[in-house]
C-alpha positions in Angstrom: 179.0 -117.3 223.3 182.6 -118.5 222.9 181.3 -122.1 222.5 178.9 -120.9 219.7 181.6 -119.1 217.8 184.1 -121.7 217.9 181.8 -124.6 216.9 180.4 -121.8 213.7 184.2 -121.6 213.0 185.2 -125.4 213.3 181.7 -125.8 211.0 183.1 -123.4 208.4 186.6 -125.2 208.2 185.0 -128.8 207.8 182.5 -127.2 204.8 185.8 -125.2 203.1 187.9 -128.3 203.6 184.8 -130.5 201.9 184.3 -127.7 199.7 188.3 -127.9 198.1 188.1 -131.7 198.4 185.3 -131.5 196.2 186.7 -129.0 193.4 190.0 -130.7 193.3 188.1 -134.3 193.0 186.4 -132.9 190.3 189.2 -131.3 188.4 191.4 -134.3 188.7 188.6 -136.4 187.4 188.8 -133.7 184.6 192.2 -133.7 183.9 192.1 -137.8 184.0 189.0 -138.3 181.7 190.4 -135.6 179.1 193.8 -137.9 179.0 192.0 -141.0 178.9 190.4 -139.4 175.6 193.3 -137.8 174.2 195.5 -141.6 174.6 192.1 -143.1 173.1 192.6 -141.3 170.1 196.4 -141.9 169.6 195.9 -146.0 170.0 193.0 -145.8 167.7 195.7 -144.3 165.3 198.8 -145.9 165.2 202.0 -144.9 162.8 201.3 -147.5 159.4 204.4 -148.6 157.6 207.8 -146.3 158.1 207.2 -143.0 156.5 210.0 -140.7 155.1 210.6 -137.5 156.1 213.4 -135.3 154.4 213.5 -132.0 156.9 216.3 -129.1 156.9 217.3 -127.1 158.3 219.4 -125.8 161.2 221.5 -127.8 163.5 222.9 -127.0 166.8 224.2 -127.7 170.3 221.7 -126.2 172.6 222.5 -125.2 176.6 219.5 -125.4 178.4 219.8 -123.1 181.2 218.0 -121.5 184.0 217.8 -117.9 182.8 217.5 -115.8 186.3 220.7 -118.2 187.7 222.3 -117.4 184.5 222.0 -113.7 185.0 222.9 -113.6 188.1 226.3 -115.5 188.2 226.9 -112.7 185.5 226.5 -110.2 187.9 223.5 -108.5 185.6 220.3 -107.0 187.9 217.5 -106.5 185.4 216.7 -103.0 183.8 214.8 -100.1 184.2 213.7 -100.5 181.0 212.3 -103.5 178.7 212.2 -103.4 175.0 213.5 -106.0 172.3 216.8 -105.0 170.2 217.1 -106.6 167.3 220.6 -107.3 167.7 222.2 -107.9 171.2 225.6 -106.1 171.2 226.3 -105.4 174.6 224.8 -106.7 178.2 222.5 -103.7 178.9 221.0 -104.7 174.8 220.6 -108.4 176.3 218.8 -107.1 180.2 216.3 -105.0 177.5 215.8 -107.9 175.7 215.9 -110.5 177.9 213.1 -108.3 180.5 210.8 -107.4 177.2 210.0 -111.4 176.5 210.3 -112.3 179.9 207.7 -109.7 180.9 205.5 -110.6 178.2 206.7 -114.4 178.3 206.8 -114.8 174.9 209.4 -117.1 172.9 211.4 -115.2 170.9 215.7 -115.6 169.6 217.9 -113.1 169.1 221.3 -112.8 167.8 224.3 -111.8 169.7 226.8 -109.8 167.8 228.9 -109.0 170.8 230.8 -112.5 170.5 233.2 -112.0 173.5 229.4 -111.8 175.6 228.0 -115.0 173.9 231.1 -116.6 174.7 231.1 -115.9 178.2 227.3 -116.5 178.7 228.1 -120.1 177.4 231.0 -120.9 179.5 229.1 -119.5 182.4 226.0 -121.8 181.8 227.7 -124.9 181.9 228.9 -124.2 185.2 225.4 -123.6 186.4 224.1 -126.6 188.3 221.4 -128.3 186.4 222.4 -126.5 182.8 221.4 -129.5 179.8 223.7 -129.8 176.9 221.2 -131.4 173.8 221.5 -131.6 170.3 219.1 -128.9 168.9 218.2 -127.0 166.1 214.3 -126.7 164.3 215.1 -129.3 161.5 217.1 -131.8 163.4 214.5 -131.3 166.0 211.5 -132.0 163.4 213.7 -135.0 162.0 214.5 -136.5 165.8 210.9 -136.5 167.4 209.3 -138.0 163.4 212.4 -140.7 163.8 211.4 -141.1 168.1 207.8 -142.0 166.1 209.1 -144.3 163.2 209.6 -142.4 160.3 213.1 -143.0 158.3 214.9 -139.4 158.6 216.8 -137.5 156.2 217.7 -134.1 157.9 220.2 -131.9 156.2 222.9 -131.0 158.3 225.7 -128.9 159.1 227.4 -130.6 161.3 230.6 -131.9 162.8 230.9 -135.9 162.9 230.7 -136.2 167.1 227.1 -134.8 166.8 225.9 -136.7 164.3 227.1 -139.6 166.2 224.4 -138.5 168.8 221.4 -139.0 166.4 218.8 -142.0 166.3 219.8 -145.0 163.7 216.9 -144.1 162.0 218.4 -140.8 161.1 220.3 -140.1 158.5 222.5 -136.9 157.7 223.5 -135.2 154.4 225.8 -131.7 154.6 228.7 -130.1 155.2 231.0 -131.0 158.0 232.0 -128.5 159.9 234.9 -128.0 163.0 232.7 -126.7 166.1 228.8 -126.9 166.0 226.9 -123.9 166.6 225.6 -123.4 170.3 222.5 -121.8 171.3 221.4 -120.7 175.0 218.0 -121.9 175.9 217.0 -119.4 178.5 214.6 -121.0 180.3 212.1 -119.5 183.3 208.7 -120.6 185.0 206.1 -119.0 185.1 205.1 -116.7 187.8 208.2 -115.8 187.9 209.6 -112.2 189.7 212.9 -110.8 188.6 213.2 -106.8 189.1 210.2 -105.5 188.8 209.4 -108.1 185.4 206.4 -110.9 186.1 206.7 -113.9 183.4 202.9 -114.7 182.9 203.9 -118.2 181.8 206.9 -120.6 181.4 208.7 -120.3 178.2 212.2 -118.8 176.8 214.6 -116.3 175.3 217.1 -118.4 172.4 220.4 -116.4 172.5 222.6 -117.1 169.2 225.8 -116.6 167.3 225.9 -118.6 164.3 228.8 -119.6 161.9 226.9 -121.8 160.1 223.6 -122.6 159.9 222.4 -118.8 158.1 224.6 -119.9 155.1 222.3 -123.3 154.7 225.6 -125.0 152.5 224.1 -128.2 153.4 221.6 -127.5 150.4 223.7 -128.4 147.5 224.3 -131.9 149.1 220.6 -132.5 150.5 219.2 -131.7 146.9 221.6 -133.9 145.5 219.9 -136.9 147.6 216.4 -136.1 147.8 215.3 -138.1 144.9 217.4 -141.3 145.9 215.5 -141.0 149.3 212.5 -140.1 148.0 210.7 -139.0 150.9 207.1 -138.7 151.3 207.2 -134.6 152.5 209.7 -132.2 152.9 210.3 -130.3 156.0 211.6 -126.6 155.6 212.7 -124.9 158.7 215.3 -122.8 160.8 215.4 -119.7 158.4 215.1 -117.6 161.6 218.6 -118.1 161.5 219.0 -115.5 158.5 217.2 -112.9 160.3 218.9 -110.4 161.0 221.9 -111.9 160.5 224.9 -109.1 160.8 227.3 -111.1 159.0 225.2 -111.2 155.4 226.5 -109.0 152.8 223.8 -107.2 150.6 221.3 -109.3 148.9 222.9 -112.4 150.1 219.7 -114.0 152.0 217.9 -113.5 149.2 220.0 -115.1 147.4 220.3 -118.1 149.3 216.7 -117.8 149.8 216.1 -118.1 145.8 218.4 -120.9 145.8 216.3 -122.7 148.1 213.4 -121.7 146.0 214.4 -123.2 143.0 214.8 -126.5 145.3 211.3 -126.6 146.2 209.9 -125.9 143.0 211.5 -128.8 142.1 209.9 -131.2 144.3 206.6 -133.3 143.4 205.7 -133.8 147.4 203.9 -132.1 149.9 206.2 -129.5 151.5 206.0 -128.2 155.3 207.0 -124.6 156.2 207.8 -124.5 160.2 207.5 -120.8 161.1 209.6 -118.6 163.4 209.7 -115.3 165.0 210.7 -113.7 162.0 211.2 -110.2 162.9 212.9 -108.2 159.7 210.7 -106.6 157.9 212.7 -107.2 154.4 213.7 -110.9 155.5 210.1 -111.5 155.9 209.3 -110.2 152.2 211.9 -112.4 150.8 210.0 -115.5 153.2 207.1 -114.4 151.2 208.5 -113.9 147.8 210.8 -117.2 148.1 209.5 -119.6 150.6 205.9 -119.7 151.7 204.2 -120.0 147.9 206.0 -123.1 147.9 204.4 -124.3 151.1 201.2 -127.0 151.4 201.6 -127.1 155.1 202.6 -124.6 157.4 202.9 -124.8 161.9 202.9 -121.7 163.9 202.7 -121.0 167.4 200.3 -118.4 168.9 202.8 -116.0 168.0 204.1 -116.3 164.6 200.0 -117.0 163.2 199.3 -113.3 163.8 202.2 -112.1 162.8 202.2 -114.2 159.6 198.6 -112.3 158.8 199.9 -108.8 159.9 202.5 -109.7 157.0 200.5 -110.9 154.3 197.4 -108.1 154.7 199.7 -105.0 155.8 203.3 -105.6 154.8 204.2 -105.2 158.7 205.1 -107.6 161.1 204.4 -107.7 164.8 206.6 -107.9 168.3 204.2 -109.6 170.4 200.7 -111.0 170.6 198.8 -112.6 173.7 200.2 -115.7 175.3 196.7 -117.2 176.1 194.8 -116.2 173.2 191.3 -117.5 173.1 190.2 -120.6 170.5 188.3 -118.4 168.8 190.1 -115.8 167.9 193.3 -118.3 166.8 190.0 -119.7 164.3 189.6 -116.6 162.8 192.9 -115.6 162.2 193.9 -119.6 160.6 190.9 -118.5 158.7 192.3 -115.4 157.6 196.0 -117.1 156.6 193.7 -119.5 154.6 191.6 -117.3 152.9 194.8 -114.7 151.9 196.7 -117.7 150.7 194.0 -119.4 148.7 193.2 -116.1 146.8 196.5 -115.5 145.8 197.1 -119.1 144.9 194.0 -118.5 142.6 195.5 -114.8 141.5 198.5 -117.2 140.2 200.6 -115.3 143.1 201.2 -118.4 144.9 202.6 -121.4 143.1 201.8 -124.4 145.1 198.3 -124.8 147.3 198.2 -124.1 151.1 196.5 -127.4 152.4 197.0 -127.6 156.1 197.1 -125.2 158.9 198.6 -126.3 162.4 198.7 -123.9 165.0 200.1 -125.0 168.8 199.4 -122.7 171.6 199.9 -123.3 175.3 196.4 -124.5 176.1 195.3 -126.5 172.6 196.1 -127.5 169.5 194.4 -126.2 166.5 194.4 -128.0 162.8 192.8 -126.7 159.4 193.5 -129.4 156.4 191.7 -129.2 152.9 189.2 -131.7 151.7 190.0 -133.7 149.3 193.6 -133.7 150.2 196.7 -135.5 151.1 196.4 -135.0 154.8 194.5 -137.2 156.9 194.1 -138.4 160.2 193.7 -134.5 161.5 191.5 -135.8 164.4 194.1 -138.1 165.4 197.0 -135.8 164.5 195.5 -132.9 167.2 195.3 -135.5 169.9 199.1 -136.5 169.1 200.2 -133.0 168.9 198.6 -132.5 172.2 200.1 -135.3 173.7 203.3 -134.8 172.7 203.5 -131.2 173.7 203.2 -132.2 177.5 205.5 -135.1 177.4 208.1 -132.7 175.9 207.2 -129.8 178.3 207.4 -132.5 181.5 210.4 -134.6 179.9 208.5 -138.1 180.2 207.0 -140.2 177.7 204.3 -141.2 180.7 201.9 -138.4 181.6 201.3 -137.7 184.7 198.0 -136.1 185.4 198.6 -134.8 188.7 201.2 -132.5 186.8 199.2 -131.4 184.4 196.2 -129.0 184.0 193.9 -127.9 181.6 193.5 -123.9 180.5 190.8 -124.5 177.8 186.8 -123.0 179.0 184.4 -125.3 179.4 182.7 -124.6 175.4 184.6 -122.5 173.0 183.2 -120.3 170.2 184.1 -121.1 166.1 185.2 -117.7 165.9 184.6 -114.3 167.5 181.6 -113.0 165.4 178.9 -112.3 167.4 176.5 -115.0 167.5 178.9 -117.7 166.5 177.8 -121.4 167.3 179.7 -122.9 170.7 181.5 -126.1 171.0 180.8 -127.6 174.5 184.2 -129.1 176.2 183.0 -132.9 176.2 185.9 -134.2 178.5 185.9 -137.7 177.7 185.9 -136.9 173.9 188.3 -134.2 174.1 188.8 -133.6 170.3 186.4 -131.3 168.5 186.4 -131.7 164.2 183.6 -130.0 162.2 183.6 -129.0 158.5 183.4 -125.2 157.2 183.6 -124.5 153.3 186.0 -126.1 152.1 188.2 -127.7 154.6 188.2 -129.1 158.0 189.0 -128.1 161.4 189.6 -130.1 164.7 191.0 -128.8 168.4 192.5 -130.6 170.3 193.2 -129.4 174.9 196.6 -129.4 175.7 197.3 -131.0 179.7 199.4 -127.6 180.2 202.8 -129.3 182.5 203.0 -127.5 185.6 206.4 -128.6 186.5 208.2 -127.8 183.5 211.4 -129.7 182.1 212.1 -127.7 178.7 209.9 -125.1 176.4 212.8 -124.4 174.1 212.6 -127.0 171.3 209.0 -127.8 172.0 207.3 -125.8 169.0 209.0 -128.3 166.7 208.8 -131.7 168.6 204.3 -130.5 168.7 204.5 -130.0 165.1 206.5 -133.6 164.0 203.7 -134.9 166.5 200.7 -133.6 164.4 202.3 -134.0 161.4 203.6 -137.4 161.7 199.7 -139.3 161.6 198.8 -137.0 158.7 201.7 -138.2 156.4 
């Protein structure tokens, strides 16, 4: 009887072991066929000529640090409590904050007001071992990754002279010079992370802040000034999260600066590109609207800011959070939604300039609406890049390594989330899905999700100079 149940048992082990063999054959083979298909794409569509790209704006020093280290050599144990503040003023504000997108591991930035704290969280993050000290900042980050792919670079930049020293050749800088850059604090966790009684669902990060310079945009006079002597081919508009919520604004001064930015991009003859944040001010996100986004043809968003953008435009409120893994279909219907809201107001002579592309990046694809008929092209090729280029940022390696990488996206995906809506089936070894609807086009693209993680912080921008950068 013994002899019976050991052989059953040893039986069982071998078919398990063969079993697991098989399913992890099979998903590498997955993973391998889908980047085969996704690098197919990209060397079908190679960079023509040297572009120029004109993006602004913010500029910074960034600390990448290891978030849960960080708090600890700070002698901070997490909170009973999790909910975002606005403003951090003082270390129980920044355990709140810090537990509220870490439990919900969504990307957010904050402001620190309490100087003497950000000061001290800096110092204390370059003595953690492993702690990365990178240039940064959305419109230098735009302009860097568009120079890594050949485009001639013309970021506006409020800067001192050691960082711009730091920059490619193909780069070049137009601002205000300035004595210390602003730092940020990228802090950075994995997923699956415990800390208290806080779970991160995914790997991703909190950007702490406390900016002299880069809510005041004075690089604007100067970057206008050379615009038409460069005369790019689009114009990159990003980093206004730095004036939300900014404490140090007197009345009606972001609107001001906003209206002086508008008058910029009215000016301009060229396709213009709005990078969205997490805006989170209810009246700096009416001044967006009322300054800034008529004047966009292109926008990028992550899974966060697209509904949030809606929320904005159909109720006049914004939101906190939305889901981290949010299916394809409802990220369709909600670009669909931006679309629509933007074209009728365009039409109602609300909206100055057309909204022509749509590029949302989410942790498991890559998502891209253009116009028929319009300047952008490529948008097959331009979701592969994106897609690409978001796990070579996330991993920190130009070569992909599909045995650190895996794929989130179902097997078929529906158009949108009306009952009864046609399915795309996941063809693996032609990974990118394009069909047309009305008027425009839309293609999806997988994303090889990195499992060991180098940075998220920066990697919104560095996905949307990938997409945008084949569509120029």
């Amino acid at each position: 009887m013994a002899n019976k149940l050991a052989i059953t048992i040893a039986i069982l082990v071998v078919v398990g072991a063969y079993l697991y063999y098989e399913r992890v054959t099979h998903q590498d083979k997955h993973v391998l066929a889908v980047l085969d298909g996704l690098m197919s794409v990209e060397r079908e569509n190679p960079l023509l000529g040297t572009p120029k790209v004109a993006s602004s704006f913010e500029v910074t020093i960034d600390y990448v640090v290891d978030s849960v280290q960080l708090l600890r050599s700070m002698r901070l144990d997490p909170p009973e409590e999790a909910k975002p503040h606005d403003v951090v003023k003082s270390e129980k504000e920044l355990l709140e904050t810090f537990a509220f997108f870490f439990n919900h591991s969504a990307a957010s930035s904050r402001y620190v007001e309490n100087k003497d704290l950000f000061h001290d969280m800096a110092t204390k993050s370059l003595a953690i071992q492993g702690t990365r000290k990178v240039v940064g900042g959305s419109g230098l980050q735009i302009g860097k990754r568009l120079a890594m792919e050949g485009c001639h670079v013309l970021v506006a930049a409020d800067s001192t002279t050691e960082l711009m020293k730091m920059l490619p050749e193909n780069i070049s800088t137009i601002g205000s010079l300035v004595d210390n850059d602003d730092v940020h604090l990228l802090l950075e966790y994995p997923a699956h992370l415990l800390w208290g009684k806080f779970k991160s669902q995914r790997a991703n990060r909190l950007v702490l802040h406390s900016d002299e310079h880069n809510p005041y945009l004075r690089s604007l006079d100067k970057f206008q000034g050379k615009i038409q002597e460069f005369s790019p081919n689009v114009l990159v508009v990003a980093g206004l999260h730095m004036l939300d919520n900014f404490p140090g604004f007197n009345d009606g001064e972001s609107a001001n600066i906003l209206n002086r930015l508008s008058s910029f991009l009215e000016a301009q003859q060229i396709p213009i590109h709005f990078e969205m944040a997490p805006f989170h001010q209810e009246t700096f996100f009416d001044e967006l609207l009322q300054y800034i986004i008529p004047y966009a043809s292109s926008m990028g968003m992550n899974e966060q800011e697209l509904p949030n953008l809606l929320s904005k435009l159909l109720y006049g409120n914004v939101t906190v959070v939305s889901s981290q893994k949010p299916r394809v279909a409802k990220v369709l219907d909600l670009m669909r939604d931006v679309y629509k809201a933007c074209k009728e107001n365009y039409k109602m002579g609300k909206k100055m300039r057309q909204l022509t592309r749509l590029h949302v990046h989410t942790l498991a694809f890559q998502a891209i609406l253009t116009t028929k008929g319009s300047n952008w092209k490529n948008t097959k090729a331009a979701a592969a890049k994106a897609s690409l280029t978001a796990t070579r940022f996330v991993c920190g390696s130009k070569k992909i390594d599909p045995k650190k990488s895996k794929l989130f996206m179902d097997d078929s995906f529906s158009k949108s989330i009306v009952p009864g809506s046609p399915k795309i089936v996941f063809n693996s070894s032609s990974p990118v899905s394009c069909w047309d609807e009305h008027d425009y086009e839309i293609c999806v693209a997988p994303v090889l999700v990195c499992t060991q993680v180098f940075q998220t912080g920066g990697g919104g921008d560095h996905i949307t100079a990938g997409g945008l950068v084949l569509q120029i």
